[in-house]
C-alpha positions in Angstrom: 44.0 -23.5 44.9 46.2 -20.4 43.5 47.8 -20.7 40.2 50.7 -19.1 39.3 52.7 -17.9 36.3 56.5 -17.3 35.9 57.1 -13.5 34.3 60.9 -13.5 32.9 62.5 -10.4 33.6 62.7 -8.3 30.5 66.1 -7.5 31.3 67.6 -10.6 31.4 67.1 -10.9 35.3 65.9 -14.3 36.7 62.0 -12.8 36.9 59.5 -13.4 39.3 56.3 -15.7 40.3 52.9 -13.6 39.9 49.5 -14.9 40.9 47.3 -15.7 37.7 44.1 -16.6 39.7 42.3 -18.4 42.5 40.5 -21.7 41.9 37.6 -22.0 44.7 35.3 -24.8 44.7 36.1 -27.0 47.6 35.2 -26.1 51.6 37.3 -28.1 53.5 41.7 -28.3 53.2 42.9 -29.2 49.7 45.5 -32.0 50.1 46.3 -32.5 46.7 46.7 -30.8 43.6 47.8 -32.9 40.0 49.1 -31.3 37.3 48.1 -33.0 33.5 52.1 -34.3 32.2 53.0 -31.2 29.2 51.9 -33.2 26.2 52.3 -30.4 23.7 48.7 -28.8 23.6 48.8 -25.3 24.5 46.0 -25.9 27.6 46.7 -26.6 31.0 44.2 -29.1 33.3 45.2 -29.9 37.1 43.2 -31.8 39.4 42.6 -30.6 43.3 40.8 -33.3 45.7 39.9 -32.1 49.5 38.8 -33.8 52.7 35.5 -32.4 51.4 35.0 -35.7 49.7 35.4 -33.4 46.1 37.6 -33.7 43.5 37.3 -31.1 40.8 39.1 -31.1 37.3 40.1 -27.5 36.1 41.5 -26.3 32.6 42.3 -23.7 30.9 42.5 -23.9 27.3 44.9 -21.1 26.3 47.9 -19.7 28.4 46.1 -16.6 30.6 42.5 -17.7 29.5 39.8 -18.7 32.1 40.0 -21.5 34.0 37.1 -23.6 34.7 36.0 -26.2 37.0 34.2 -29.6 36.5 33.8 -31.5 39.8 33.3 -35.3 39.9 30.7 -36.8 41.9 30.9 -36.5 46.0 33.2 -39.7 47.3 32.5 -41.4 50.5 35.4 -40.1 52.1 37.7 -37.8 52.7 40.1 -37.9 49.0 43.4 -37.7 49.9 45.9 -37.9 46.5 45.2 -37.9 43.0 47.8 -38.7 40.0 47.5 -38.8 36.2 48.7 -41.0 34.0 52.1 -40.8 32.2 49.4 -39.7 28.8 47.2 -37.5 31.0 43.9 -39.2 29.8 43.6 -41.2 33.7 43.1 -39.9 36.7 43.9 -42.1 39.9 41.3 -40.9 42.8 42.6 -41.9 46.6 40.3 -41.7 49.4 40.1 -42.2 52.9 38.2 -45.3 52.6 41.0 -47.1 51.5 39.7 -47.4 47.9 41.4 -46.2 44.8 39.1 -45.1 41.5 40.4 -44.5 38.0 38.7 -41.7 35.9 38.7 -40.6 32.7 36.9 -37.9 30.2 34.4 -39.0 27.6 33.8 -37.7 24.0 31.3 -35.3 25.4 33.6 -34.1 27.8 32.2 -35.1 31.1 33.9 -37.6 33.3 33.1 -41.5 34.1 34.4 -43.6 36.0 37.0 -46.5 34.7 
């Protein structure tokens, strides 16, 4: 999964995209990544799934910082799409298996199942 990060030009010109970093945990195709909706914190958290069977939930909790990775347990398929909730506190987990899972983080910051 690359991240990226739009650098206005400091001339007034339109700018340009510039890689901020590479997000490696999965082994197989990714075939979704999820974005958490802007709610006005100054992190970022997306969510990639792969036909690994993984799903892992990045952030990064200031602009340029580290990102890091915390991957839910294995699935019994192949995940396919993932989508947050219009409050970004629920993540919808699709798999091959025809099933849909909701997830969401605890106090302690892990993640459990709805």
């Amino acid at each position: 999964v690359r991240v990226y990060r739009f650098a206005p030009g400091s001339d007034g010109s339109d700018g340009t995209w510039m890689l901020e970093t590479t997000l490696a945990r999965h082994e197989e195709w990714v075939r979704d990544v999820a974005w958490v909706p802007a709610g006005g914190l100054p992190s970022n958290m997306l969510a990639s799934c792969s036909e690994d069977r993984t799903v892992v939930i990045w952030k990064q909790n200031e602009a340029g910082g580290a990102w890091t990775g915390a991957p839910l347990p294995t699935f019994a398929a192949p995940v396919w799409r993932l989508s947050w909730s219009t409050t970004g506190n629920i993540l919808a987990v699709s798999c091959g298996d025809n099933s849909v899972t909701l997830w969401k983080e605890t106090l302690s910051r892990s993640w459990e199942q709805v």
